[in-house]
C-alpha positions as CSV (number, residue, x, y, z in Angstrom):
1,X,0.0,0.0,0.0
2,X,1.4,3.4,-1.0
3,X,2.0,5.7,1.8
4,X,0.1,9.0,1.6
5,X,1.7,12.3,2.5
6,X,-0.9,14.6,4.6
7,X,1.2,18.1,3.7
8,X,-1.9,20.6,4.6
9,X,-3.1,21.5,7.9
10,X,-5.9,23.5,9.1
11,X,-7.4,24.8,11.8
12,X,-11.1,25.5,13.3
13,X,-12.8,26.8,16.3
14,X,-15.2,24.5,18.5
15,X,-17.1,25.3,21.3
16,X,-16.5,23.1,24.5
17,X,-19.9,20.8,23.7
18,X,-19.1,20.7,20.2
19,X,-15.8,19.2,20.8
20,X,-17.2,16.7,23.0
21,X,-19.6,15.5,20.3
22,X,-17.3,15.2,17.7
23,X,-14.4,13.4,20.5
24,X,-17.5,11.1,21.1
25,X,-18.6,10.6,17.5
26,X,-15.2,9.6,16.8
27,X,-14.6,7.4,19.4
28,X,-17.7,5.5,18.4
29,X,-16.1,5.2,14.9
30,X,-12.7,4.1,16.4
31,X,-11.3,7.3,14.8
32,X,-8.9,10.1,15.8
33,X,-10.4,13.0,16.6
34,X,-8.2,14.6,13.1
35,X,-9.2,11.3,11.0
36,X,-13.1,12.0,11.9
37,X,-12.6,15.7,11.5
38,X,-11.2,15.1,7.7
39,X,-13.7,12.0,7.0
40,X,-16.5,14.1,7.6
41,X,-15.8,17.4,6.4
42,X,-14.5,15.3,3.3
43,X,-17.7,13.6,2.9
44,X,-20.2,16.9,3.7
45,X,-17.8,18.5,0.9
46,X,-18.4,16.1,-1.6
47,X,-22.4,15.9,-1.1
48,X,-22.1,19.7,-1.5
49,X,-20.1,19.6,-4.2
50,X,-22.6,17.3,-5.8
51,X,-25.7,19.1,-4.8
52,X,-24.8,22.6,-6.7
53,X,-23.2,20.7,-9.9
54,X,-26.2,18.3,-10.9
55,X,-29.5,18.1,-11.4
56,X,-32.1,15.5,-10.5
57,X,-35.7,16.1,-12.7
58,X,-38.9,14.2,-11.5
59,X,-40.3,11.4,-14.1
60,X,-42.6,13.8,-16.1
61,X,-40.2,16.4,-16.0
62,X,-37.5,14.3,-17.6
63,X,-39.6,13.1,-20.2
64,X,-40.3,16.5,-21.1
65,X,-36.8,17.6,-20.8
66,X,-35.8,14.5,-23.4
67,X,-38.4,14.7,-26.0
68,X,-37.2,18.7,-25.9
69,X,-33.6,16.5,-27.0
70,X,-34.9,14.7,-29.4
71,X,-37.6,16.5,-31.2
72,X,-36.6,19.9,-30.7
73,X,-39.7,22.8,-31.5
74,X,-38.9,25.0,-34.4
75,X,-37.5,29.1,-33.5
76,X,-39.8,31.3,-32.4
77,X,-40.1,34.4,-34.5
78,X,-38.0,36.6,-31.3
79,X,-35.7,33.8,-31.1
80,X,-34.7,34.1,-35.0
81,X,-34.4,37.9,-34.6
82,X,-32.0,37.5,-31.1
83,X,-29.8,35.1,-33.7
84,X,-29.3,38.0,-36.1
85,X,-28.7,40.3,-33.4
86,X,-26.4,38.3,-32.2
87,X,-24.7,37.4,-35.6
88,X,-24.5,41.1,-36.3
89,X,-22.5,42.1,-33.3
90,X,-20.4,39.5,-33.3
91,X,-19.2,40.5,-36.8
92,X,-18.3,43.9,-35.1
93,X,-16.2,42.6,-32.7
């Protein structure tokens, strides 16, 4: 197994009962209080991460949203003229 370097360090503020939750969760995991720090922040940072970068649609909604995909509704008449618009001062740039 490949030995992993921890080279950052950081710091954080608890109040008294805080620490004493998170010294107890950890013990009930066996963990450090550092190893359960990381592990959960880790994990709350992932779930984050994945919460603001992807979108879940109900059934109906995602059939809507796919049939948008594959049978896509001709431009509206302001949609056409916001292409030209857009063409136009493009050109000028």
């Amino acid at each position: 197994m490949a030995l992993i370097l921890r080279t950052e360090r950081t710091e954080a503020r608890l109040l008294p009962e805080q620490k004493e939750r998170i010294e107890r969760a950890a013990s009930l995991k066996g963990l450090s209080l550092s190893a359960f720090m990381v592990q959960q922040a880790d994990e709350a940072a992932i779930r984050t991460i994945q919460l603001h970068t992807s979108w879940s649609l109900e059934e109906a909604d995602r059939d809507v949203f796919v049939q948008a995909l594959l049978d896509p509704p001709e431009p509206s008449a302001r949609m056409k003229t916001a292409v030209i618009r857009y063409r136009e001062r493009s050109e000028k740039v």
